[in-house]
Rosetta silent file (secondary structure, phi, psi, omega in degrees, C-alpha in Angstrom):
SEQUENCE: XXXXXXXXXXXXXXXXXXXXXXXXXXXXXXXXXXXXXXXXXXXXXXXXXXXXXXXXXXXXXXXXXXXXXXXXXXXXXXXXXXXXXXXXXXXXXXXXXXXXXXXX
SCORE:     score description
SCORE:     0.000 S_00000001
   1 L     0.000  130.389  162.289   28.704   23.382   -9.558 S_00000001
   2 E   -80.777  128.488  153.276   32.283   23.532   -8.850 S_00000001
   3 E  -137.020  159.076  165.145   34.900   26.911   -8.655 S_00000001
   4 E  -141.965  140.317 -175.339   38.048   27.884   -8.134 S_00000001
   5 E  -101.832  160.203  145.048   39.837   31.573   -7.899 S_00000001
   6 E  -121.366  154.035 -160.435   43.043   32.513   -8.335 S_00000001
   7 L  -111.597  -23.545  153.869   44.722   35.640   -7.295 S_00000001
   8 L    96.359   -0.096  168.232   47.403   35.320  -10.443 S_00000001
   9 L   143.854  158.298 -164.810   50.499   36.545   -8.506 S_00000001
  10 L   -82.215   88.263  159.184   51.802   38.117   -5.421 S_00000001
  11 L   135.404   -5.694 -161.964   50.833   42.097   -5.485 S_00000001
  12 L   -61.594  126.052  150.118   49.048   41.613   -8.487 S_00000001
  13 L   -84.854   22.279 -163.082   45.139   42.910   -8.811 S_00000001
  14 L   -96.255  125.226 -173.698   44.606   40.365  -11.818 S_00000001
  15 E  -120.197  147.904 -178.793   42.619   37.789  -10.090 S_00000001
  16 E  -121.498  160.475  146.715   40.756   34.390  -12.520 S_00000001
  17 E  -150.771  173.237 -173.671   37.887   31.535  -11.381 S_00000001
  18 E  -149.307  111.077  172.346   36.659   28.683  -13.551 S_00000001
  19 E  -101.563  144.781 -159.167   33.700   27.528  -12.571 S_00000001
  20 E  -133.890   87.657 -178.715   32.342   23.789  -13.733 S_00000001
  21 E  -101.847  166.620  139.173   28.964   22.505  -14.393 S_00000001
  22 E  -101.056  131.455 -169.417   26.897   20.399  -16.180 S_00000001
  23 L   -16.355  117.611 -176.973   24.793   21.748  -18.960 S_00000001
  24 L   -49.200  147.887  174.951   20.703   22.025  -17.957 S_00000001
  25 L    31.669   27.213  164.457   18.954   19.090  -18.760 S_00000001
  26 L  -131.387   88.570  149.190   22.414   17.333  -20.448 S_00000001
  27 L   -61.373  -28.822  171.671   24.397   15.695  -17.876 S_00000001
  28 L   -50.686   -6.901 -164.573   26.767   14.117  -20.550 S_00000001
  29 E  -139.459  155.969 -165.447   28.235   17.413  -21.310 S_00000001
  30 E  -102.817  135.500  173.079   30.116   19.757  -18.814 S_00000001
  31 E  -105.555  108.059 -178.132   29.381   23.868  -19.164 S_00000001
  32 E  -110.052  135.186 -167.269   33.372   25.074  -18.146 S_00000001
  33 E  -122.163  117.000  137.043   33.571   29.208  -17.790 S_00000001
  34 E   -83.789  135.038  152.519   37.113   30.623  -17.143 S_00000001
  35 E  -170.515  164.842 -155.758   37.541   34.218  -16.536 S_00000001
  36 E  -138.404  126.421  178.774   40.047   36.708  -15.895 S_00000001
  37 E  -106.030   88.167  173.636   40.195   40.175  -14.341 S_00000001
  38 L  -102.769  162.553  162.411   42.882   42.439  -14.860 S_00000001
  39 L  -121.612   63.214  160.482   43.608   45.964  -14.751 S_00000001
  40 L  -168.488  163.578 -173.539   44.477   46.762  -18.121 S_00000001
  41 L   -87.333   55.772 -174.248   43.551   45.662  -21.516 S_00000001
  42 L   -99.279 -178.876  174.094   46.958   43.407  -22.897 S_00000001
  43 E  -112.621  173.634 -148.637   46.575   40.534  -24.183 S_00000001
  44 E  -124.280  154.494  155.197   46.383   36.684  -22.614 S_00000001
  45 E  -124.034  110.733  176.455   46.476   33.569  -24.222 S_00000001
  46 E   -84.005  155.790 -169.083   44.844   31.207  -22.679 S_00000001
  47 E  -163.327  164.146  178.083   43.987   27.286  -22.758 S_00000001
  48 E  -128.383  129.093  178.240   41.574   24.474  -21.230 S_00000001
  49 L  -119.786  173.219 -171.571   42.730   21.327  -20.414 S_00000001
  50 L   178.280  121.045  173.998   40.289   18.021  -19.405 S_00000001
  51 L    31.322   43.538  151.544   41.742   15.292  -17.996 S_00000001
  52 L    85.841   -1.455 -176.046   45.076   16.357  -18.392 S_00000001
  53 L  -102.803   96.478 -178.969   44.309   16.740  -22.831 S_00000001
  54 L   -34.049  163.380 -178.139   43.693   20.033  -24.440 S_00000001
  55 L  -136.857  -53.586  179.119   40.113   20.775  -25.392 S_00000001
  56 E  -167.261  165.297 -175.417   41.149   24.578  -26.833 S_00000001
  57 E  -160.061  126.892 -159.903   43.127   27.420  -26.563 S_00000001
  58 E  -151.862 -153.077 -161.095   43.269   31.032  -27.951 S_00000001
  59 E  -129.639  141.086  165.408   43.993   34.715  -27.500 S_00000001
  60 E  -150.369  161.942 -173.011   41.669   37.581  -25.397 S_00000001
  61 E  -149.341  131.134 -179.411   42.218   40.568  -24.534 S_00000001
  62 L   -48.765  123.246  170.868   40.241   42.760  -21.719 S_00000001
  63 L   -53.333  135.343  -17.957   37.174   44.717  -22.500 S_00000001
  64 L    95.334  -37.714  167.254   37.436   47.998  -21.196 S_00000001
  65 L   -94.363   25.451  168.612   33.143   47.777  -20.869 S_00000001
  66 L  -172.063   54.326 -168.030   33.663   45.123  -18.483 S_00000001
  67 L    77.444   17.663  160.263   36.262   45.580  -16.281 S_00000001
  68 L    91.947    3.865 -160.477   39.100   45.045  -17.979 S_00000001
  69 E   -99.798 -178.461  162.068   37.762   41.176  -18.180 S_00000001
  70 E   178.974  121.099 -169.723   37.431   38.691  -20.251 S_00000001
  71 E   -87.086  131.866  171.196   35.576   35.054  -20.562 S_00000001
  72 E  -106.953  138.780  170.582   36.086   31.376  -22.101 S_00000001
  73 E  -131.739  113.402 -161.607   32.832   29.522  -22.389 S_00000001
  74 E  -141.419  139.884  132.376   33.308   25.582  -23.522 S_00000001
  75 E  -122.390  160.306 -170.259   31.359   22.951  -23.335 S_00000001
  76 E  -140.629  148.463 -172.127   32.946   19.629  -22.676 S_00000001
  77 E   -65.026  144.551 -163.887   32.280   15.946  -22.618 S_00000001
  78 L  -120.409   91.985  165.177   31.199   14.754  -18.810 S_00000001
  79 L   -33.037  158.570  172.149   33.368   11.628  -18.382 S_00000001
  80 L   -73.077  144.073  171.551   32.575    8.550  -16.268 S_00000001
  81 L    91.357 -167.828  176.680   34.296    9.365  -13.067 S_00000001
  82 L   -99.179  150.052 -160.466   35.575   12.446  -11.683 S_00000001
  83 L  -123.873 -175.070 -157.242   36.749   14.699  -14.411 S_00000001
  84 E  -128.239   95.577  174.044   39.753   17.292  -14.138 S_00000001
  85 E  -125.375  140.746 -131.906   39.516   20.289  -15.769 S_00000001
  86 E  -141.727  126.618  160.852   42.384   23.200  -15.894 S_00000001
  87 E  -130.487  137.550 -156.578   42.056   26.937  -16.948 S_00000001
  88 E  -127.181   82.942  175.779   45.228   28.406  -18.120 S_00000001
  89 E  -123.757  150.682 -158.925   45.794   32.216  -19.120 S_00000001
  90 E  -143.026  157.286 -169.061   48.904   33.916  -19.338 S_00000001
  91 E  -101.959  119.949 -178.136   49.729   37.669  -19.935 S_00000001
  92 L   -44.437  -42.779 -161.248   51.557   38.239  -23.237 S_00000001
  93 L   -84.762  -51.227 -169.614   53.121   41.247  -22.197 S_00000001
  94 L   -99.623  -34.362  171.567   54.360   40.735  -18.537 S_00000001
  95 E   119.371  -31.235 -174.179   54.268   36.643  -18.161 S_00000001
  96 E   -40.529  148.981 -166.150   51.920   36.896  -15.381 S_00000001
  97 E  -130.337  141.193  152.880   50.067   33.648  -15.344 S_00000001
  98 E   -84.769  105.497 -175.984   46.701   32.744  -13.982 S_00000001
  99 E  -135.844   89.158  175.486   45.976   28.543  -13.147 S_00000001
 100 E   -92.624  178.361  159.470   42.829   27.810  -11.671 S_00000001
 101 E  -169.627  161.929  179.884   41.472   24.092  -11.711 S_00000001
 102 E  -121.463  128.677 -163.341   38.794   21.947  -10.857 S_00000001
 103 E  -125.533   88.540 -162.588   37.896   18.406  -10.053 S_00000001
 104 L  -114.687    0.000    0.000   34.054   17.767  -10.510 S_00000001
């Protein structure tokens, strides 16, 4: 397993990680988790990249019964090689951006 945090801006308390695995008992396919911590409920739009391609991208917005958080859960194809994968979220309202990544 692979992770990486981000702290998402200088004074900020909205902090992200993306952590990168592969699936139990499937190594062909990658389990990729982004999530994001804020302290207020606006909304983010967010996106996953692999090997530099989108794989998806959408809109969340923090739960208020869970911190203020909010999680992408993908699976993804587990390339020959090392593969690259990129968590992207960005706050509609203020611009603040999160960009973790990973190289597993």
């Amino acid at each position: 397993m692979q992770k990486d945090r981000d702290s998402c801006g200088e004074g900020t308390a909205t902090r992200a990680k993306l952590r990168v695995s592969t699936v139990e008992g499937n190594n062909a396919r990658l389990l990729v988790v982004g999530t994001v911590w804020s302290n207020d409920s606006d909304t983010w739009e967010w996106k996953l990249k692999h090997n530099g391609d989108l794989s998806d991208e959408g809109r969340a917005r923090g739960n208020e019964n869970t911190d203020l958080s909010f999680r992408v859960s993908r699976t993804m194809f587990n390339g020959y090689g090392v593969d690259d994968v990129v968590f992207r979220a960005e706050n509609l309202r203020t611009g603040e951006v999160c960009r973790t990544f990973v190289d597993y």
